[in-house]
C-alpha positions, 0 to 999 in steps of 0.5 A: 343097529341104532337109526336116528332120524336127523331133524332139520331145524327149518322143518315143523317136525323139528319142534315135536323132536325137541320136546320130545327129547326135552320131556325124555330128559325131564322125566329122567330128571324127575326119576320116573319110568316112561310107564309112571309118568304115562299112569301120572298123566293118564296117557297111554304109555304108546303115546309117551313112548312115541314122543320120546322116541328118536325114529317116530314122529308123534304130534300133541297139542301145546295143551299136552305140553303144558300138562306134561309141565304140570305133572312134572312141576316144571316150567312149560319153557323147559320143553322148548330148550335147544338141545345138547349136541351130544344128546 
């Protein structure tokens, strides 16, 4: 049985779930495991997972976001885009 946690905009758990699935899909984009990118960023791979994951919420600083961009070569801006509905 798949739980998703259904985030409501209006709460301040919704921007730790965006970026969240914002990194999920850049680091899939960039063709890396959860485990290379954890090693990559030197972040245990407990920490990345449980950003990434859909029923944990997780916080980090806006200094791990800008890290993450980094490692990932992208702009910081792309972990703050809304998400596909269909996602």
């Amino acid at each position: 049985m798949k739980v998703v946690i259904v985030v409501n905009m209006e709460e301040e758990a919704y921007i730790y779930y965006l970026v969240g699935q914002n990194l999920k899909r850049l680091r899939k984009e960039k063709g890396l495991t959860q485990e290379a990118f954890a090693s990559q960023c030197t972040y245990a791979l407990g920490f990345i997972m449980n950003i990434e994951s859909k029923r944990y919420k997780q916080t980090f600083s806006l200094g791990t976001v800008w890290h993450f961009s980094r490692v990932l070569g992208v702009d910081i801006k792309e972990f703050f885009k809304p998400l596909d509905e269909e996602s």
